[in-house]
PyMOL Python script that loads the backbone (N, CA, C, O; Angstrom):
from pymol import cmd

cmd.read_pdbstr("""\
ATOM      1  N   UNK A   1      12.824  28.278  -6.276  1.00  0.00           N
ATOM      2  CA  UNK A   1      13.260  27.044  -6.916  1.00  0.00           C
ATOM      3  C   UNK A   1      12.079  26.443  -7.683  1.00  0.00           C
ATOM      4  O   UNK A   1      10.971  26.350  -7.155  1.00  0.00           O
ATOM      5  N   UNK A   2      12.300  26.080  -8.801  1.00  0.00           N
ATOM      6  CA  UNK A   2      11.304  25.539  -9.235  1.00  0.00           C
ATOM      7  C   UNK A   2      10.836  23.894  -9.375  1.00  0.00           C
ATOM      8  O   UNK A   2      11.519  22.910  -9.658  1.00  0.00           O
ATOM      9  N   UNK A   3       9.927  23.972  -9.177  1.00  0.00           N
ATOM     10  CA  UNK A   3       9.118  22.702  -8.777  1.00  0.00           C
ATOM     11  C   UNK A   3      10.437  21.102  -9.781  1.00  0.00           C
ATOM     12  O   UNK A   3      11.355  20.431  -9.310  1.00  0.00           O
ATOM     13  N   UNK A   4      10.056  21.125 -10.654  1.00  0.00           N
ATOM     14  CA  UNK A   4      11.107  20.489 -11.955  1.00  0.00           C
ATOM     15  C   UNK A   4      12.566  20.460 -11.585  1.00  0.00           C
ATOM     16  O   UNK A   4      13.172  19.461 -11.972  1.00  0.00           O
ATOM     17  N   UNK A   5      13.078  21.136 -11.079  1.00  0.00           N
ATOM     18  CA  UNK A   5      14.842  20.977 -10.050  1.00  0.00           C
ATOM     19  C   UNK A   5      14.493  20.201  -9.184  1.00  0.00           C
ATOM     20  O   UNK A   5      15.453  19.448  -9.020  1.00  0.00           O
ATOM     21  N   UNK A   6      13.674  19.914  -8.506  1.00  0.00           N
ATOM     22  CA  UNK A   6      13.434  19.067  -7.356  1.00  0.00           C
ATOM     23  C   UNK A   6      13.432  17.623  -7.822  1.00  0.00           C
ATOM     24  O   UNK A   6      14.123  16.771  -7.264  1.00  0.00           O
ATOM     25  N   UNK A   7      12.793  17.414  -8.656  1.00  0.00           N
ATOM     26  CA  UNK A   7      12.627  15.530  -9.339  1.00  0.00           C
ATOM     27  C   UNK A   7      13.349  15.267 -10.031  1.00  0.00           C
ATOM     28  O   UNK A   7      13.757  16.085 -10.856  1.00  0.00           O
ATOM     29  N   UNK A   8      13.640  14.448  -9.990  1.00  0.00           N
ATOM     30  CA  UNK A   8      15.290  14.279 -11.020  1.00  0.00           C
ATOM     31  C   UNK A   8      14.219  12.571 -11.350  1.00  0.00           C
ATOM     32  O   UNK A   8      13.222  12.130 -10.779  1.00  0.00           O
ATOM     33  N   UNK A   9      14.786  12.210 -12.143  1.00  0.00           N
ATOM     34  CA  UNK A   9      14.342  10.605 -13.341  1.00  0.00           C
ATOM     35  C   UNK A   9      15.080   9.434 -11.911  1.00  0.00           C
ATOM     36  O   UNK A   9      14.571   8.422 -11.429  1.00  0.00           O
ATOM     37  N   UNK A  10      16.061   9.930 -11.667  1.00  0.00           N
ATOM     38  CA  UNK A  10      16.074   8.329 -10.759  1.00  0.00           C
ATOM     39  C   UNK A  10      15.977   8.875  -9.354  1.00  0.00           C
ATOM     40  O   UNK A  10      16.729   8.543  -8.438  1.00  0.00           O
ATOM     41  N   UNK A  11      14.860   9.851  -9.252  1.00  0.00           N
ATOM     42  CA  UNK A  11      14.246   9.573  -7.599  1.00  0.00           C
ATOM     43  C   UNK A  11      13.091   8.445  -7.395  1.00  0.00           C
ATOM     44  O   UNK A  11      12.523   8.117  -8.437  1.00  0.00           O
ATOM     45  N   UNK A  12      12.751   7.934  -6.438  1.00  0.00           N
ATOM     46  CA  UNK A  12      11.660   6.699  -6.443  1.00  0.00           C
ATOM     47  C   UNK A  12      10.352   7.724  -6.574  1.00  0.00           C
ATOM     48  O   UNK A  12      10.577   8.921  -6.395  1.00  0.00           O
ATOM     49  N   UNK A  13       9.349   7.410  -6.800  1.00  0.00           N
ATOM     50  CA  UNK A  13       8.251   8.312  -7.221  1.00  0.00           C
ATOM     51  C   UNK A  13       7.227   8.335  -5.501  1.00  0.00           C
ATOM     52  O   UNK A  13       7.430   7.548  -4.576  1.00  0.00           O
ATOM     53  N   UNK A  14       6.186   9.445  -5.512  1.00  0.00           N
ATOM     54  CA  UNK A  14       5.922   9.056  -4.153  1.00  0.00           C
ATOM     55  C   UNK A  14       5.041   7.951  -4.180  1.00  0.00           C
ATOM     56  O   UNK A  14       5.274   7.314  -3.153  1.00  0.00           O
ATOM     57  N   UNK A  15       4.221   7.443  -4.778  1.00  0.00           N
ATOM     58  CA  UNK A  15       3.934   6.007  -5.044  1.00  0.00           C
ATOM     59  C   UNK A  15       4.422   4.762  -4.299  1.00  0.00           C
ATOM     60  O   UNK A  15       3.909   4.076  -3.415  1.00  0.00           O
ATOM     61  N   UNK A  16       5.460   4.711  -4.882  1.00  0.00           N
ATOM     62  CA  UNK A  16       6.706   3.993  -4.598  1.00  0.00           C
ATOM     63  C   UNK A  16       6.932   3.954  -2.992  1.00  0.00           C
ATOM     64  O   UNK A  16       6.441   3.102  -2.251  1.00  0.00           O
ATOM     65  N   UNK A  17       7.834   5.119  -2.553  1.00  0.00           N
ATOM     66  CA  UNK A  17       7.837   5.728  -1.180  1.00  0.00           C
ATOM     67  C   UNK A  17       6.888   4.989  -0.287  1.00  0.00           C
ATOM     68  O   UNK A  17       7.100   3.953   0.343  1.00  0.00           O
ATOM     69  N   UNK A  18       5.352   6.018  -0.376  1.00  0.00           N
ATOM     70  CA  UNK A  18       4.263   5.503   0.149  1.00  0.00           C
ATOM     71  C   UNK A  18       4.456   3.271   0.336  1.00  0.00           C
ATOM     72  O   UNK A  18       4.800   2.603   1.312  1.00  0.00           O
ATOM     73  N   UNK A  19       4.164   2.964  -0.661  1.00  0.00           N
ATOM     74  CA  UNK A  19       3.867   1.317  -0.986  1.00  0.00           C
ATOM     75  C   UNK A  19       5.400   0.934  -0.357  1.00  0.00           C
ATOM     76  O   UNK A  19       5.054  -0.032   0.323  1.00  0.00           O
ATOM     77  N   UNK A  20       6.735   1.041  -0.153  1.00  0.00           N
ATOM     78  CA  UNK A  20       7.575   0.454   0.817  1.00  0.00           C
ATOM     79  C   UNK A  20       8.010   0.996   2.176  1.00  0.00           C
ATOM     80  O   UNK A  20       8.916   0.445   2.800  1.00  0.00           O
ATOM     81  N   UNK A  21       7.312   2.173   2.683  1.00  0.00           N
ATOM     82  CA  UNK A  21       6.688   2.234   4.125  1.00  0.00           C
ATOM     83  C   UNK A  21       6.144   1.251   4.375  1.00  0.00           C
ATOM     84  O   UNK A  21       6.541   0.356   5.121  1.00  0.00           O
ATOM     85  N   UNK A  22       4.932   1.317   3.630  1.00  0.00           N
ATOM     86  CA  UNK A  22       4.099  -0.115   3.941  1.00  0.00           C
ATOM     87  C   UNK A  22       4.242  -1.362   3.914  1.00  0.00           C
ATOM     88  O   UNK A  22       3.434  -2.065   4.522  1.00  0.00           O
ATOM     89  N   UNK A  23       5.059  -1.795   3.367  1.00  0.00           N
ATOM     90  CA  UNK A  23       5.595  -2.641   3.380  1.00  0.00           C
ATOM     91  C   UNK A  23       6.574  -3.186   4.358  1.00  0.00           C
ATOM     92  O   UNK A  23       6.675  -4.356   4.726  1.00  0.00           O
ATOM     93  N   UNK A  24       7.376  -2.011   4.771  1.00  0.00           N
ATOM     94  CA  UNK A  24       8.181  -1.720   5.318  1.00  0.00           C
ATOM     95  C   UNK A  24       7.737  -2.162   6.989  1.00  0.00           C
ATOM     96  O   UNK A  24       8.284  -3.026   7.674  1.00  0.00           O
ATOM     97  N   UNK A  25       6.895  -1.518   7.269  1.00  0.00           N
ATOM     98  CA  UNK A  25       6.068  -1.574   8.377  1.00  0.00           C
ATOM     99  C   UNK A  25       5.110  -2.834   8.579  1.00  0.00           C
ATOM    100  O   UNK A  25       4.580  -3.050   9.668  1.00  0.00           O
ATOM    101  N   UNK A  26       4.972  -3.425   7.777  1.00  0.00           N
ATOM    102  CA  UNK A  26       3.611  -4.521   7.808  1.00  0.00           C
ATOM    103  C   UNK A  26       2.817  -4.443   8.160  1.00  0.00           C
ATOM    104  O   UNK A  26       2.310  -4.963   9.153  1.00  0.00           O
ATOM    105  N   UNK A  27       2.252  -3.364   7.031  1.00  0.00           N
ATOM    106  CA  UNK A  27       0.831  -2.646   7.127  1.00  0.00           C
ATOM    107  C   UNK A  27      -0.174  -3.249   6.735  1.00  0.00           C
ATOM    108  O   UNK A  27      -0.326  -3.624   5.573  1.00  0.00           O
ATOM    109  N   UNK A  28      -1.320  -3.485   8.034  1.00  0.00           N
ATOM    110  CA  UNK A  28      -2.358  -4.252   6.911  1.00  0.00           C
ATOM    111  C   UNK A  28      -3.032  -2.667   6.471  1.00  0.00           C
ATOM    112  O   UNK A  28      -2.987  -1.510   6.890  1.00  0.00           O
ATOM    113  N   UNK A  29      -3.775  -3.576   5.169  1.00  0.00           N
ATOM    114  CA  UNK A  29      -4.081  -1.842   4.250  1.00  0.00           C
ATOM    115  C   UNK A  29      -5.651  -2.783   3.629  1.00  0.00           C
ATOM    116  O   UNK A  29      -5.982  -3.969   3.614  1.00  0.00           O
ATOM    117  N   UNK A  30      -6.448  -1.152   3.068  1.00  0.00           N
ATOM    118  CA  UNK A  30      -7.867  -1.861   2.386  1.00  0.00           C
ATOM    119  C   UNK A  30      -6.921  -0.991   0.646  1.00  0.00           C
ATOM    120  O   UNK A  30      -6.312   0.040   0.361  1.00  0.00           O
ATOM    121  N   UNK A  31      -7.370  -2.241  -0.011  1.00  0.00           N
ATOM    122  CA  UNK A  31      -7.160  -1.935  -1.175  1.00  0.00           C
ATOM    123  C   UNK A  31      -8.748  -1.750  -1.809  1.00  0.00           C
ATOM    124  O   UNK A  31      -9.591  -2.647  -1.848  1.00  0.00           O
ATOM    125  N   UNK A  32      -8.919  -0.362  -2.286  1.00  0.00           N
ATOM    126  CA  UNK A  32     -10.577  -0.514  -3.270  1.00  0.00           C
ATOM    127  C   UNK A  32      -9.652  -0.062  -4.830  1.00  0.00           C
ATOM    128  O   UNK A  32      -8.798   0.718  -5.250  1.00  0.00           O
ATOM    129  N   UNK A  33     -10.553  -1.191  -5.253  1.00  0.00           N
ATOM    130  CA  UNK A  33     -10.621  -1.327  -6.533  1.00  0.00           C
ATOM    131  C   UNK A  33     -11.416   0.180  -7.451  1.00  0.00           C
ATOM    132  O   UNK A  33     -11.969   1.192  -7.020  1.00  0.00           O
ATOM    133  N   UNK A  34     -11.174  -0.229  -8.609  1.00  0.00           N
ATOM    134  CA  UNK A  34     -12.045   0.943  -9.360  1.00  0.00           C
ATOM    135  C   UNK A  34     -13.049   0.158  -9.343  1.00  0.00           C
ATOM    136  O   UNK A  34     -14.034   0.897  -9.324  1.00  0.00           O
ATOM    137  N   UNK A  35     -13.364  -0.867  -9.338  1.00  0.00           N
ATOM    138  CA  UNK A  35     -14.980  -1.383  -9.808  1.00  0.00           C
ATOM    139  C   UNK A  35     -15.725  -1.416  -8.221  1.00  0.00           C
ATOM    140  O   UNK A  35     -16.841  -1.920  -8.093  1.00  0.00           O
ATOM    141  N   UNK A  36     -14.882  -0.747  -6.884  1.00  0.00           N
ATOM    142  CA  UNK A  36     -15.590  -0.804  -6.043  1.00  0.00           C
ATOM    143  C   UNK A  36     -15.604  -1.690  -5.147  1.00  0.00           C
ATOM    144  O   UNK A  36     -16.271  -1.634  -4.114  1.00  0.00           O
ATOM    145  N   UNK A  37     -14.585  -2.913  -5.607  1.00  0.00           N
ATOM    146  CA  UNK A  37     -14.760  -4.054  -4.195  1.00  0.00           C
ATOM    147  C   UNK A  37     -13.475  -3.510  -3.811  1.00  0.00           C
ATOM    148  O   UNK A  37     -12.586  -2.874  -4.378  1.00  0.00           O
ATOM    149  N   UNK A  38     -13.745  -4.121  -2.297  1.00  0.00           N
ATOM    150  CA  UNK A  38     -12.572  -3.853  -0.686  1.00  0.00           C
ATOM    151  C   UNK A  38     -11.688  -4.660  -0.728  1.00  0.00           C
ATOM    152  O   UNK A  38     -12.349  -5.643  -0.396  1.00  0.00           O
ATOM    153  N   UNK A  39     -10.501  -5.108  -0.906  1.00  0.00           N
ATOM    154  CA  UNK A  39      -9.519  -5.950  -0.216  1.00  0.00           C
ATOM    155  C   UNK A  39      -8.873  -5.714   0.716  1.00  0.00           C
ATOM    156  O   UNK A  39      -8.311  -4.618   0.725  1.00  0.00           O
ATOM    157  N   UNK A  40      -8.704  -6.539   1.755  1.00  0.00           N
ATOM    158  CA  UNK A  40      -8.008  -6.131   3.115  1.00  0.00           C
ATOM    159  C   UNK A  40      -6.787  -7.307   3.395  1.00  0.00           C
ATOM    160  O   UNK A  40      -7.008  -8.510   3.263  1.00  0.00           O
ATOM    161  N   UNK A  41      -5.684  -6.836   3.737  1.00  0.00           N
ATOM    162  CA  UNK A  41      -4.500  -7.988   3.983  1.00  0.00           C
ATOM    163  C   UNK A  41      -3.607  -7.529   3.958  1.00  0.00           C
ATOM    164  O   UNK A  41      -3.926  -6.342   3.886  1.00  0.00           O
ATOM    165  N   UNK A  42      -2.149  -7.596   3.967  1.00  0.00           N
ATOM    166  CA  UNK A  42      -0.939  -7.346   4.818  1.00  0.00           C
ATOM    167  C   UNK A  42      -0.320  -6.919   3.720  1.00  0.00           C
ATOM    168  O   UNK A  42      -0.223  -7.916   3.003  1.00  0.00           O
ATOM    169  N   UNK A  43       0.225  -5.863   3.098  1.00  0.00           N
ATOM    170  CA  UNK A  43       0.844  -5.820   2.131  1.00  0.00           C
ATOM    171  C   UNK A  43       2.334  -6.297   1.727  1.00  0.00           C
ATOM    172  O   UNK A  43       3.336  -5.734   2.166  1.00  0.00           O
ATOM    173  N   UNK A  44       2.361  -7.171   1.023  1.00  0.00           N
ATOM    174  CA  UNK A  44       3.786  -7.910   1.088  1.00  0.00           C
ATOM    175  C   UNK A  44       4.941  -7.425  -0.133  1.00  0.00           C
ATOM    176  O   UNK A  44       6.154  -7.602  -0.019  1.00  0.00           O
ATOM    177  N   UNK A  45       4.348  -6.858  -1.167  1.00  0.00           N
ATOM    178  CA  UNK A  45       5.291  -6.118  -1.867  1.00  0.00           C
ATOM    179  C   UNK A  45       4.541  -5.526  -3.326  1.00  0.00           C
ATOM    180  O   UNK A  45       3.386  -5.448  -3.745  1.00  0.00           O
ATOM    181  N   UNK A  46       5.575  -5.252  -3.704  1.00  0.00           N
ATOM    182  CA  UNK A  46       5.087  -4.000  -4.784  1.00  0.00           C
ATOM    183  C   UNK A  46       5.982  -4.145  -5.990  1.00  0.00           C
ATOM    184  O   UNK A  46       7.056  -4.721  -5.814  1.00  0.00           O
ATOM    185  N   UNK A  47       5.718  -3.758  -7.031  1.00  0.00           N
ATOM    186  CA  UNK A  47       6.244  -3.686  -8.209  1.00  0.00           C
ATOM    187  C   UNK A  47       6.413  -2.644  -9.510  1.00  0.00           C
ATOM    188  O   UNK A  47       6.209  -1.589  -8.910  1.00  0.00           O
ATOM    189  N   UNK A  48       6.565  -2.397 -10.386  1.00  0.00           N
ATOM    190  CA  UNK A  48       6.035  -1.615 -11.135  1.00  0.00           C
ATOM    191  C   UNK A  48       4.521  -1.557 -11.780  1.00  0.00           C
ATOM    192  O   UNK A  48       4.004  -0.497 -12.133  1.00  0.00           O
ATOM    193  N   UNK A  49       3.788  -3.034 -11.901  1.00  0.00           N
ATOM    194  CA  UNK A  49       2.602  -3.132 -12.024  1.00  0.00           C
ATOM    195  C   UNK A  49       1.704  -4.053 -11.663  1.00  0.00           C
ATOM    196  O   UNK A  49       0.772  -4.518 -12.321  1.00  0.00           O
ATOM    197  N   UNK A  50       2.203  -4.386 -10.089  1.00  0.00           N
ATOM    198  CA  UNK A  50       1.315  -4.830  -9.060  1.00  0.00           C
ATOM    199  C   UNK A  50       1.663  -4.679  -7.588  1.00  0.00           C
ATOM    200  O   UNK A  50       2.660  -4.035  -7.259  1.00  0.00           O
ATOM    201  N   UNK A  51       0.757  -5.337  -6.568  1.00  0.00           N
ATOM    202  CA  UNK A  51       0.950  -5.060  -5.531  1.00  0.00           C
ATOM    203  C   UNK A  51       0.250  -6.815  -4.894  1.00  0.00           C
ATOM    204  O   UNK A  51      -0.838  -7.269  -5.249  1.00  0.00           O
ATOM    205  N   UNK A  52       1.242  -7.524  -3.910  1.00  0.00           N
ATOM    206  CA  UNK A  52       0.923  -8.438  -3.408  1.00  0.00           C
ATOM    207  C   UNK A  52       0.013  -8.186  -1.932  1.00  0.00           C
ATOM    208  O   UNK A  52       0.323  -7.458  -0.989  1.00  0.00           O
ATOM    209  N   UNK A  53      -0.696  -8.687  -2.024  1.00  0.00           N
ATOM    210  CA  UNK A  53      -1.853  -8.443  -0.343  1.00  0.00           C
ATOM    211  C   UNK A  53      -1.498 -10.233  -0.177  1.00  0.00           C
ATOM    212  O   UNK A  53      -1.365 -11.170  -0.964  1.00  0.00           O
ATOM    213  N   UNK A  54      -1.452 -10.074   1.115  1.00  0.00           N
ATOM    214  CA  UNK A  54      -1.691 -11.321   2.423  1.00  0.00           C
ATOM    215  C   UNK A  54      -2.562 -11.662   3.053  1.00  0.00           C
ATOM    216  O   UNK A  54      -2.609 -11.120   4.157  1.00  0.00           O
ATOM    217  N   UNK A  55      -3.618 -12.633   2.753  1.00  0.00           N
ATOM    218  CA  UNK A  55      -5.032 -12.694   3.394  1.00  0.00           C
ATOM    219  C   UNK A  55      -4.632 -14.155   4.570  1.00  0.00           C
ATOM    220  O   UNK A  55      -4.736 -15.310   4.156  1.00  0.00           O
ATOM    221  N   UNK A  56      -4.365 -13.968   5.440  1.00  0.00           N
ATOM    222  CA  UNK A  56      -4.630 -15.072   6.084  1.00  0.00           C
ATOM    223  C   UNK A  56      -3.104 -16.413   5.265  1.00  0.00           C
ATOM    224  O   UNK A  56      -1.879 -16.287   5.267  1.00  0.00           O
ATOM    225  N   UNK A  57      -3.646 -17.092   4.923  1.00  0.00           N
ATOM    226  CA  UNK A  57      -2.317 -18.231   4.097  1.00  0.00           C
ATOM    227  C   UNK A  57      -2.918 -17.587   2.531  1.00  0.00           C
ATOM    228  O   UNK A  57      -2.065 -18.004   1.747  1.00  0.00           O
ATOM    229  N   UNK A  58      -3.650 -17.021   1.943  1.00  0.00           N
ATOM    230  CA  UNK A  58      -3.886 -16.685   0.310  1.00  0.00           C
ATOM    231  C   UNK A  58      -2.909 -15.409   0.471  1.00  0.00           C
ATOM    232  O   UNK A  58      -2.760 -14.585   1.374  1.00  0.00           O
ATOM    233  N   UNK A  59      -2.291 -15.607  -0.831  1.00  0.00           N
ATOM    234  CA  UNK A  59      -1.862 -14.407  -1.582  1.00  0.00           C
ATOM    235  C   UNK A  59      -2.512 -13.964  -2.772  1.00  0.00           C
ATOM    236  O   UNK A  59      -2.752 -14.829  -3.614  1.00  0.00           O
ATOM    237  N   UNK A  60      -2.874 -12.674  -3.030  1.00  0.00           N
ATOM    238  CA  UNK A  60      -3.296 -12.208  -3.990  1.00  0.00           C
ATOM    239  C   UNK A  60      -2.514 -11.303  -4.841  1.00  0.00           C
ATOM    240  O   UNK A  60      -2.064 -10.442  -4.086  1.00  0.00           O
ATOM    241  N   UNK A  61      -2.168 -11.100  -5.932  1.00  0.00           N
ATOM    242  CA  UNK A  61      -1.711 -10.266  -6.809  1.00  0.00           C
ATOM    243  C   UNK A  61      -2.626  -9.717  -7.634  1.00  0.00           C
ATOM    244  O   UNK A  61      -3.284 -10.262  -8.519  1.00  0.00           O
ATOM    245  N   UNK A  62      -2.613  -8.462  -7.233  1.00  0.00           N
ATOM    246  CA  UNK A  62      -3.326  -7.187  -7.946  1.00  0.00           C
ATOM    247  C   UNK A  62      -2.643  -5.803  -8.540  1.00  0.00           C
ATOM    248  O   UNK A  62      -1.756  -5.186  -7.950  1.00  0.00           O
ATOM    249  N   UNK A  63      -3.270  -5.389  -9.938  1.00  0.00           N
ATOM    250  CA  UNK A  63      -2.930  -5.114 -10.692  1.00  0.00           C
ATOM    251  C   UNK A  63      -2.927  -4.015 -10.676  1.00  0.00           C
ATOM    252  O   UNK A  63      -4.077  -3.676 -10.954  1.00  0.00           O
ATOM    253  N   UNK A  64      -1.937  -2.612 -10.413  1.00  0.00           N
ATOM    254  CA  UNK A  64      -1.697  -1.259 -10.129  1.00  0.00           C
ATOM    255  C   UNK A  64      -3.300  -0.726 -10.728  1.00  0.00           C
ATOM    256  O   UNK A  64      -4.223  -0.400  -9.981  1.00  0.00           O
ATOM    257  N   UNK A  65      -3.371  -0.733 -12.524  1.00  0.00           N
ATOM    258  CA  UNK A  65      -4.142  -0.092 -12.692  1.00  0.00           C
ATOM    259  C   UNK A  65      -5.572  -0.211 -12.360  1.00  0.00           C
ATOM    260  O   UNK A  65      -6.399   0.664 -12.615  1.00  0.00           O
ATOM    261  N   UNK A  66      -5.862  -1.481 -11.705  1.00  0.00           N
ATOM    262  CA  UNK A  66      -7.411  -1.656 -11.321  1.00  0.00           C
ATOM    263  C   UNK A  66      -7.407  -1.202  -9.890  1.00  0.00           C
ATOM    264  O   UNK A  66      -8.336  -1.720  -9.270  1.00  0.00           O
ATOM    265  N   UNK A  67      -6.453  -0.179  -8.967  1.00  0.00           N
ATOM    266  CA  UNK A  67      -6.693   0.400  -7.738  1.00  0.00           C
ATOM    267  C   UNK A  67      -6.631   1.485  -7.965  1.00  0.00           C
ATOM    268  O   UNK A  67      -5.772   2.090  -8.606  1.00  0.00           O
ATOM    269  N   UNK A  68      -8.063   2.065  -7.173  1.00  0.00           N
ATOM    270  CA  UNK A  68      -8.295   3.193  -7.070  1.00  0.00           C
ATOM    271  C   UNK A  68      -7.558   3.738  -5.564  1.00  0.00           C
ATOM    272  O   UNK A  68      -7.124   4.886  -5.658  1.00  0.00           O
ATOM    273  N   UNK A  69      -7.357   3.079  -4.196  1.00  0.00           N
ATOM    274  CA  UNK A  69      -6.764   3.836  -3.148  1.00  0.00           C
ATOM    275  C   UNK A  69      -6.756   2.790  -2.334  1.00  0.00           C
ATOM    276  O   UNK A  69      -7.614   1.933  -2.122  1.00  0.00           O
ATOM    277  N   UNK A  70      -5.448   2.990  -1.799  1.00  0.00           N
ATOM    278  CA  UNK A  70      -4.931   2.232  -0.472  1.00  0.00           C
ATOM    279  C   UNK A  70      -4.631   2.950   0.634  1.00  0.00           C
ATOM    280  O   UNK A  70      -3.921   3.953   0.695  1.00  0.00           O
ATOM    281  N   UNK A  71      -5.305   2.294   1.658  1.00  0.00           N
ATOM    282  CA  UNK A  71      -4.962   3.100   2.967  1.00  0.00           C
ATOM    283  C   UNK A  71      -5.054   1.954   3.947  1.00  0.00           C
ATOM    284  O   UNK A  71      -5.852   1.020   3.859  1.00  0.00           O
ATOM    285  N   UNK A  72      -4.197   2.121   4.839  1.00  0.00           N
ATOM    286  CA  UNK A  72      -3.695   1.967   6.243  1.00  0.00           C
ATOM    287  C   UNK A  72      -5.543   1.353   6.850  1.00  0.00           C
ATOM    288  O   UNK A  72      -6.588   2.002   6.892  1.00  0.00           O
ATOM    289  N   UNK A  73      -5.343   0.281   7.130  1.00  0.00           N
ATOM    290  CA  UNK A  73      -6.618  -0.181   8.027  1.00  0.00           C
ATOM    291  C   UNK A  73      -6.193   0.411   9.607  1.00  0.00           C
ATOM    292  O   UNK A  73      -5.067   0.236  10.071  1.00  0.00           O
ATOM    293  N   UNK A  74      -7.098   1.010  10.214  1.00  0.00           N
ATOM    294  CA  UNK A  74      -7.529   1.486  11.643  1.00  0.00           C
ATOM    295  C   UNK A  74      -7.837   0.383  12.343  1.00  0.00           C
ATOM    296  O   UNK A  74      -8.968  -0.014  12.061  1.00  0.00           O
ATOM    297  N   UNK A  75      -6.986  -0.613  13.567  1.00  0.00           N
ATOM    298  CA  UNK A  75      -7.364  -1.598  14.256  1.00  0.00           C
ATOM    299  C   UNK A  75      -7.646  -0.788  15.348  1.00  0.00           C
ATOM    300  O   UNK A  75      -7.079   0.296  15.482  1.00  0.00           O
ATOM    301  N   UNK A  76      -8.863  -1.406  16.531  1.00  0.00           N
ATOM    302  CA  UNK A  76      -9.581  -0.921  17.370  1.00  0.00           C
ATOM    303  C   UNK A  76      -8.498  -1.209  18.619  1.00  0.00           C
ATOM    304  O   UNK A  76      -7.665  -2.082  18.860  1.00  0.00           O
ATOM    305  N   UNK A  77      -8.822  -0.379  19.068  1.00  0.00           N
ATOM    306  CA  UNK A  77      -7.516  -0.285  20.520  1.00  0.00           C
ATOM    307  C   UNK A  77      -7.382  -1.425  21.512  1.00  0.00           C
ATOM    308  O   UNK A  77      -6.417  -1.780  22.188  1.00  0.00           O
ATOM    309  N   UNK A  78      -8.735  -1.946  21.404  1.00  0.00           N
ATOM    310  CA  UNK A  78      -8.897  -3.161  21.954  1.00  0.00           C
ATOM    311  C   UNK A  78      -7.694  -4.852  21.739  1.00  0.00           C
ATOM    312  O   UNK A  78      -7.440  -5.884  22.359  1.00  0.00           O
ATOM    313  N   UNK A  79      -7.194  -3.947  20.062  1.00  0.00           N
ATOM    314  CA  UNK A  79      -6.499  -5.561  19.532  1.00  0.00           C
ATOM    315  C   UNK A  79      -5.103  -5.184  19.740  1.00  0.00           C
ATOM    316  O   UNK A  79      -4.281  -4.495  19.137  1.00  0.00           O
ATOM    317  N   UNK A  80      -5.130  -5.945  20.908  1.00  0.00           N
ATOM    318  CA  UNK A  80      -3.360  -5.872  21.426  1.00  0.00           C
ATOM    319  C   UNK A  80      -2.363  -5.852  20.216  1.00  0.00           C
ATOM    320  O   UNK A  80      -1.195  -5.490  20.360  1.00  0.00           O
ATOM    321  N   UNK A  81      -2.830  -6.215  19.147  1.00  0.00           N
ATOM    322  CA  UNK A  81      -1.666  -5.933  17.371  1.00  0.00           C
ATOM    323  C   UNK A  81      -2.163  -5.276  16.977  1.00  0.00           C
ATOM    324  O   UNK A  81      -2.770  -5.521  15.935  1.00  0.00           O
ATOM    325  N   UNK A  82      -2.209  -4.084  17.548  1.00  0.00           N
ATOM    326  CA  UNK A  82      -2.486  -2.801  16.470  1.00  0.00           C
ATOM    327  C   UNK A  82      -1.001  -1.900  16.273  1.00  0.00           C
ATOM    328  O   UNK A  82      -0.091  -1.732  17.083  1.00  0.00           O
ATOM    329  N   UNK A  83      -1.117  -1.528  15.216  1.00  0.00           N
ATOM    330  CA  UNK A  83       0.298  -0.853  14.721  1.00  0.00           C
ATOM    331  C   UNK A  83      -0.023   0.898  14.343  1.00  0.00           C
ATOM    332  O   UNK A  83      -0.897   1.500  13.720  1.00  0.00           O
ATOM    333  N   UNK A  84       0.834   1.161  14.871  1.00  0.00           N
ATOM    334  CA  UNK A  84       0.944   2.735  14.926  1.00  0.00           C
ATOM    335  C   UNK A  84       1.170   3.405  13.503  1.00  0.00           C
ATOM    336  O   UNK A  84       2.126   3.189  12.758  1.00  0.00           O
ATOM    337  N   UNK A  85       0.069   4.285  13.267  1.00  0.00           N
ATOM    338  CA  UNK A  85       0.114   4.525  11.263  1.00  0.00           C
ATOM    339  C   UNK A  85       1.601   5.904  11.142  1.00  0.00           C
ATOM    340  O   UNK A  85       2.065   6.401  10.116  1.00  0.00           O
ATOM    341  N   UNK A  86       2.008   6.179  12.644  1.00  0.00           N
ATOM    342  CA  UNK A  86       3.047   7.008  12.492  1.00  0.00           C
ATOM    343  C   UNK A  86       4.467   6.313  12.026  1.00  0.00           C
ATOM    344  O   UNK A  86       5.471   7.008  11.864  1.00  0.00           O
TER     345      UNK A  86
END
""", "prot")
cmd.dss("prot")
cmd.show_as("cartoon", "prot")
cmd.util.cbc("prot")
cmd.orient("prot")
């Protein structure tokens, strides 16, 4: 089968997928930027060209193309709210 039969135009992209798991889950996540700074906060939703983080009572809106990678923050076993990345 070839790769191109598999994706069809109105599947959600894995992008997409990925960012409403997370969401889904109420994942806190580190967002790095391309210029290199960390953001850390709860991811609250997603768009075609942004992504809302939850810091505490601030919301931030950030802009798809200035992230370089989001991943799942690792809480220490110690913090009774830690959430399972399965």
């Amino acid at each position: 089968m070839d790769h191109q039969d598999v994706i069809t135009d109105n599947t959600d992209s894995l992008q997409d997928i990925v960012l409403n798991q997370m969401i889904a889950q109420q994942m806190q996540v580190a967002i790095y930027l391309i210029n290199g700074i960390k953001l850390e906060g709860l991811l609250k939703s997603a768009d075609k060209h942004t992504v809302q983080l939850e810091r505490g009572t601030e919301h931030q809106t950030v802009f798809k193309h200035s992230i370089s990678t989001i991943s799942p923050l690792v809480i220490s076993a110690s913090n009774s709210s830690a959430k399972s990345l399965s």
